[in-house]
C-alpha positions as CSV (number, residue, x, y, z in Angstrom):
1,X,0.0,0.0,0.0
2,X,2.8,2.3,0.4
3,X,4.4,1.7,-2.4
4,X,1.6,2.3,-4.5
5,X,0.6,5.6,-2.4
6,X,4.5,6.9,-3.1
7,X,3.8,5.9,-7.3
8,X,0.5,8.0,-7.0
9,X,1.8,10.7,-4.7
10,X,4.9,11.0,-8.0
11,X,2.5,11.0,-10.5
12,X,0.3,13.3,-9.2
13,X,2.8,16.1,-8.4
14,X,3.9,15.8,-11.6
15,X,0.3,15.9,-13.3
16,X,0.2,19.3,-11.0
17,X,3.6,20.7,-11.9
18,X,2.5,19.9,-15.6
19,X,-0.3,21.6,-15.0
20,X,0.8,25.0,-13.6
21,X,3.1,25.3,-16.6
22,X,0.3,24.5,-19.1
23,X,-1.7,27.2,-17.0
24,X,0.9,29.8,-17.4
25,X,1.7,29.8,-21.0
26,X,-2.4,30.1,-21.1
27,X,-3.7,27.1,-22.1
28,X,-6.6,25.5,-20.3
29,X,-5.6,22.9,-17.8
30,X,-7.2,20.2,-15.5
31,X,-5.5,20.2,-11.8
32,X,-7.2,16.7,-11.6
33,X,-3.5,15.9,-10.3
34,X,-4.3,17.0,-7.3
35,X,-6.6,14.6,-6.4
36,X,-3.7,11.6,-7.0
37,X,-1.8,13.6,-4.3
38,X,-4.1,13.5,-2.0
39,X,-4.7,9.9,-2.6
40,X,-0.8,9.2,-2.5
41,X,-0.8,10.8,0.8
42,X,-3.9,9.1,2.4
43,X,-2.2,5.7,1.2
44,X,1.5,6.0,2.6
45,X,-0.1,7.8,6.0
46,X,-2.3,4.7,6.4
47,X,0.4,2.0,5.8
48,X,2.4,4.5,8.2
49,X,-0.6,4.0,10.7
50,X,-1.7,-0.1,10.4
51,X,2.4,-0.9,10.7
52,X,2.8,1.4,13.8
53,X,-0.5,-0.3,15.0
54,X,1.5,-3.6,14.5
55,X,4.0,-2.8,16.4
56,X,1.9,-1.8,19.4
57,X,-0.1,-4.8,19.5
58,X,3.2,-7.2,19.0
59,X,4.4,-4.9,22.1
60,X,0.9,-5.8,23.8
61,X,1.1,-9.4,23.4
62,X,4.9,-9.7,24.7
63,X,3.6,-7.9,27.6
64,X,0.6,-10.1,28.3
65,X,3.4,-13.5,28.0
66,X,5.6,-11.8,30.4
67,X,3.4,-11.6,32.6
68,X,2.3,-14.6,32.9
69,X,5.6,-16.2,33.2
């Protein structure tokens, strides 16, 4: 998941960039790039979240097994 949120998160800065400069030597543009960022983004921050998740539950569990020896 993140490495498909870090391909999207590329592509869509680039769609952007393309973008501005298609904006500023007047033509009409779509900023529909933007939305791939934001996806991108979303997609690495939630495989950032679910392994750090992971970790704390792993932590929980060899917790609970200390305990009870």
């Amino acid at each position: 998941m993140k490495i498909a949120g870090i391909i999207l998160l590329v592509l869509g800065i680039l769609s952007t960039l393309g973008a501005i400069v298609g904006a500023a030597n007047g033509h009409s543009t779509s900023f529909g790039g933007l939305a791939f960022v934001v996806l991108g983004a979303f997609l690495i921050s939630r495989a950032n979240k679910k392994k750090e998740e992971e970790e704390k539950k792993r932590q929980w569990a060899e917790q609970g097994s200390e305990e009870k020896e």
